[in-house]
C-alpha positions as CSV (number, residue, x, y, z in Angstrom):
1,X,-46.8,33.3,-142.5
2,X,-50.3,32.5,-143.0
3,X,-51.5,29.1,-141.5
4,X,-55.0,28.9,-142.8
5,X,-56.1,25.6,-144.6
6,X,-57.7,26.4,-147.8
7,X,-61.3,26.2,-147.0
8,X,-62.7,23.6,-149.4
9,X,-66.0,23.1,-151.1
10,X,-68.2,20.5,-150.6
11,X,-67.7,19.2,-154.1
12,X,-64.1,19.3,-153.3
13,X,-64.6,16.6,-151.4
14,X,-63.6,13.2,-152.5
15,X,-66.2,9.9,-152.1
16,X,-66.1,7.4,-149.5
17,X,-62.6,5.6,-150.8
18,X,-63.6,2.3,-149.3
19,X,-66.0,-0.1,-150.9
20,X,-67.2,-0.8,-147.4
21,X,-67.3,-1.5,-143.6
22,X,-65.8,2.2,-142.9
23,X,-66.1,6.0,-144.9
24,X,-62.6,8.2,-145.6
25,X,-62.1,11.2,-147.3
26,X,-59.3,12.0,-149.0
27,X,-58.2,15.8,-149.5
28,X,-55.5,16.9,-151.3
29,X,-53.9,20.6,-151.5
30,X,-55.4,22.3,-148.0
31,X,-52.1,24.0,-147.4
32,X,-50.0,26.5,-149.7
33,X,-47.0,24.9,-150.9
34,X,-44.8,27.5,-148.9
35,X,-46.6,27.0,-145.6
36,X,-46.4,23.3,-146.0
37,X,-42.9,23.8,-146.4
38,X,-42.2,26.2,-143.7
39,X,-44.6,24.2,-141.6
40,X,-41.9,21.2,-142.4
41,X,-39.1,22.8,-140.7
42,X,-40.9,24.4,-138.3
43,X,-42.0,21.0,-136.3
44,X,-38.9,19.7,-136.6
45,X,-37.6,22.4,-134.5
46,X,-40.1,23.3,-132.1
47,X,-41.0,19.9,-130.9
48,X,-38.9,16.9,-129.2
49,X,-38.4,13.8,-131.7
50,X,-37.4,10.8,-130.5
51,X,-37.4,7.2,-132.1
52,X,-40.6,5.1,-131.6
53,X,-40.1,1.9,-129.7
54,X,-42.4,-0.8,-130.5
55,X,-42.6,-4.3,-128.6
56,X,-42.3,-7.3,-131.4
57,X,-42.1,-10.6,-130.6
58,X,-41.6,-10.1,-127.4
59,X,-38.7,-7.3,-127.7
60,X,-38.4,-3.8,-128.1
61,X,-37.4,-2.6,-131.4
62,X,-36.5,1.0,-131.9
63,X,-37.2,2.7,-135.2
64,X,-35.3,4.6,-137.2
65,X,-38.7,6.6,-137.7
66,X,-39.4,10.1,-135.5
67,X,-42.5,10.3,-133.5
68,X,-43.5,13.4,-131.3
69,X,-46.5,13.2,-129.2
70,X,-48.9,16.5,-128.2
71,X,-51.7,17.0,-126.6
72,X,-53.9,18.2,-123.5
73,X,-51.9,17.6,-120.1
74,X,-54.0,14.2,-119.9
75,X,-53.8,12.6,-123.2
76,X,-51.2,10.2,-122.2
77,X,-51.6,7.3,-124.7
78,X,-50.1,3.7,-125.1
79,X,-48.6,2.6,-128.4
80,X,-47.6,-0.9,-129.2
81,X,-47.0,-1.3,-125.0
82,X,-45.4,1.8,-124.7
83,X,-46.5,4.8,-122.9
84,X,-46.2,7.8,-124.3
85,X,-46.6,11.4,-122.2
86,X,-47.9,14.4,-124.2
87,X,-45.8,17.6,-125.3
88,X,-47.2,20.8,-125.5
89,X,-49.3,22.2,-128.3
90,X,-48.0,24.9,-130.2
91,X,-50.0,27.8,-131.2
92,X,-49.4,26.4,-134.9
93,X,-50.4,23.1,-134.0
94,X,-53.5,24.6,-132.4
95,X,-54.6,26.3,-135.2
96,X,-54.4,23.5,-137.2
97,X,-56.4,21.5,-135.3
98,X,-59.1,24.0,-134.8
99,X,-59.4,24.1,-138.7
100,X,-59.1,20.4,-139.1
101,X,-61.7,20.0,-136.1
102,X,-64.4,22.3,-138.6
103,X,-63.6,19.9,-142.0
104,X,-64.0,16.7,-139.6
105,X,-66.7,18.5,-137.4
106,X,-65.6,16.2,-134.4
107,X,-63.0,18.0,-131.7
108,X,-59.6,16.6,-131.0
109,X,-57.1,16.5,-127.8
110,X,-54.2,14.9,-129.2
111,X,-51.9,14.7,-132.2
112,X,-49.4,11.7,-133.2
113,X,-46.8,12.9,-135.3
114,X,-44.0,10.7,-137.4
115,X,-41.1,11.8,-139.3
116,X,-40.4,9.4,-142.2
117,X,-36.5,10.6,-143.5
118,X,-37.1,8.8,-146.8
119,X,-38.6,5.9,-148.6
120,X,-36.7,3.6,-146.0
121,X,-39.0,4.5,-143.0
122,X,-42.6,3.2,-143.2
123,X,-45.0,1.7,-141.3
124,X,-46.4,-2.0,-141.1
125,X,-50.2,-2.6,-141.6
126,X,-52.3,-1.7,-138.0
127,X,-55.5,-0.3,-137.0
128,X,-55.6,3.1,-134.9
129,X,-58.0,1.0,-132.6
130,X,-55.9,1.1,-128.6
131,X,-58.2,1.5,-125.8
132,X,-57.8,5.2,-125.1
133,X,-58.8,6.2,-128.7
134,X,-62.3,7.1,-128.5
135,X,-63.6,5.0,-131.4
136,X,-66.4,6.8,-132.6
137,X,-64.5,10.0,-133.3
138,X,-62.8,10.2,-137.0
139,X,-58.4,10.7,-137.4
140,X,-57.9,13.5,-139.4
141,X,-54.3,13.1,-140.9
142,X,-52.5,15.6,-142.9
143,X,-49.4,14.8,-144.8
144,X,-46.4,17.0,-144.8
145,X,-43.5,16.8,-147.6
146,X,-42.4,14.1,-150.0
147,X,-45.5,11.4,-151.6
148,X,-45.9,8.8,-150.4
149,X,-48.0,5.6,-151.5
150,X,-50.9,4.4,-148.7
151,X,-53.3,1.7,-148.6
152,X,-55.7,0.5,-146.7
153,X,-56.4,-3.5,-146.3
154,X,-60.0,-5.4,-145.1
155,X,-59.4,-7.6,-142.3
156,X,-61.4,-10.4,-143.3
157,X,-61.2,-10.6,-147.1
158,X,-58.3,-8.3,-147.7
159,X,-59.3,-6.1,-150.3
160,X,-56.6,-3.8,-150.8
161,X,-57.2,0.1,-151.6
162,X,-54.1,2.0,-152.3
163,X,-53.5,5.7,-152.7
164,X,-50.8,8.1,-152.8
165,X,-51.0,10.9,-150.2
166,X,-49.6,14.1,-151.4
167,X,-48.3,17.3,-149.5
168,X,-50.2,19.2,-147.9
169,X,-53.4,16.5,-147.8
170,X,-55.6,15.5,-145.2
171,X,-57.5,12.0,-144.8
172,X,-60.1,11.9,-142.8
173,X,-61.0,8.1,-141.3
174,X,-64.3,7.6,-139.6
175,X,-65.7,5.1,-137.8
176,X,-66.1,2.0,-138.1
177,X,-62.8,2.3,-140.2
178,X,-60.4,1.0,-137.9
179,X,-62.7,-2.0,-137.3
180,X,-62.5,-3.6,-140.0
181,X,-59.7,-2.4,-142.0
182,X,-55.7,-2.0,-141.5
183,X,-53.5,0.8,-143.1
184,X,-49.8,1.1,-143.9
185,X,-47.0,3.6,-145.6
186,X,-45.7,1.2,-147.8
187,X,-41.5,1.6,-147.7
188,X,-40.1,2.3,-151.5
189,X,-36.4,2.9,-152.5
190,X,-37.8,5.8,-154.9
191,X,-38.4,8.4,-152.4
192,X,-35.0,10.2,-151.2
193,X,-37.2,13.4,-149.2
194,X,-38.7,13.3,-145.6
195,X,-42.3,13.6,-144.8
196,X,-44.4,14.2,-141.6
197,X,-47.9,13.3,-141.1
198,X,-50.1,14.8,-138.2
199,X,-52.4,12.6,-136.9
200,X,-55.2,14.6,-135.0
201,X,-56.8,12.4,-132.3
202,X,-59.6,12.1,-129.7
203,X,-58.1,10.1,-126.0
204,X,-60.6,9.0,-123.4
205,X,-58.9,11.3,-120.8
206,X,-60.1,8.8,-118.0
207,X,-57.9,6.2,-119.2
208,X,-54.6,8.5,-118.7
C-alpha cells in the first residue's frame, strides 16, 4: 500500500497559529484515508506498547494511555523521570520520517508515539522541552485516527489557542515554541475511536 505523504503546496500551508513567542504549522490531509487507516493497525501490531509511567507528586502513576518509543540505537530519552530505551524503526516508520524530515527540512532520530483508546485518554498541559531534546530542531507530529481537540497555552499570560487535529495531519512546532508555550489533548466523553500521534524527534545522542 502506498505510504507517500501527499506532497503539499506552499499555499497549502497554514500561517504561524500562534500570535507569538514560537511559529506552527498546522497540516491537515497528508495521508490517504485508507493508508491512514491501514497505517492505524499496522503500528499497533508491529511495535511493543506499554503504558506510560509518569512520576506525580512524588509517585509513579501508570496511564491507561499506550506509548511506544523508536529510534536510532542511542536515542535513549527520559520522560517525566523515566527512562525510556528505543525500539527499532520500521521501514514504514522510516519512510515517514524521511518525508516528514523534507516538509520540516530539519532531520530526525527519534519518534514518541501514544495510543489514545478514546476520549478518556489525554494528556495534561507540558512542554516538549527535556534536556536530550535538541531545542532548536522543530516536532513534527502527525495524527492518526479519531479528532481530537488540541491547544496550545502561553506560559506567562496564558493565552489559549485551540485546534482540532484531524486524521492524517501533521503539526509542525518550531522553536522557541516549547519555551514559552504548553500543549495538551484535552480528554472529552464525545470521542468513542482510538487515535495515535507520531511524534518525530531530534535527541542529543551524547546525553544517552
Amino acid at each position: 500500500m502506498q505510504s507517500t505523504l501527499f506532497e503539499p503546496k506552499q499555499s497549502d500551508w497554514a500561517l504561524n497559529i500562534l500570535p507569538k513567542d514560537g511559529y506552527v504549522e498546522y497540516l491537515p490531509g497528508v495521508l490517504s484515508e485508507q493508508f491512514s487507516a491501514h497505517l492505524m493497525i499496522q503500528l499497533q501490531t508491529s511495535l511493543l506498547w506499554e503504558s506510560d509511567q509518569l512520576m506525580m507528586f512524588g509517585k509513579k502513576v501508570t496511564t491507561r494511555r499506550k506509548v511506544a518509543w523508536v529510534g536510532d540505537p542511542s536515542c535513549s530519552y527520559t520522560y517525566s523521570g523515566v527512562k525510556k530505551i528505543p525500539q527499532s524503526w520500521t521501514p514504514e516508520l522510516l519512510s515517514i520520517k524521511s518525508q516528514l524530515e523534507g516538509l520540516a527540512q530539519s532531520e530526525f532520530n527519534s519518534c514518541l508515539l501514544n495510543l489514545y483508546h478514546d476520549g478518556d485518554d489525554g494528556m495534561g498541559w507540558h512542554s516538549d522541552d527535556e534536556k536530550e531534546l535538541d531545542a532548536n530542531s522543530p516536532i513534527a507530529s502527525l495524527s492518526l485516527g479519531a479528532r481530537r481537540k488540541f491547544a496550545f497555552r502561553h506560559k506567562a499570560d496564558k493565552t489559549t489557542i485551540p485546534l482540532y487535529l484531524e486524521d492524517a495531519s501533521v503539526l509542525i512546532m518550531r522553536s522557541p515554541t516549547q519555551q514559552f508555550w504548553q500543549h495538551a489533548l484535552l480528554k472529552t466523553k464525545t470521542v468513542s475511536m482510538p487515535r495515535i500521534n507520531l511524534t518525530f524527534r531530534k535527541i542529543h545522542t551524547q546525553n544517552a
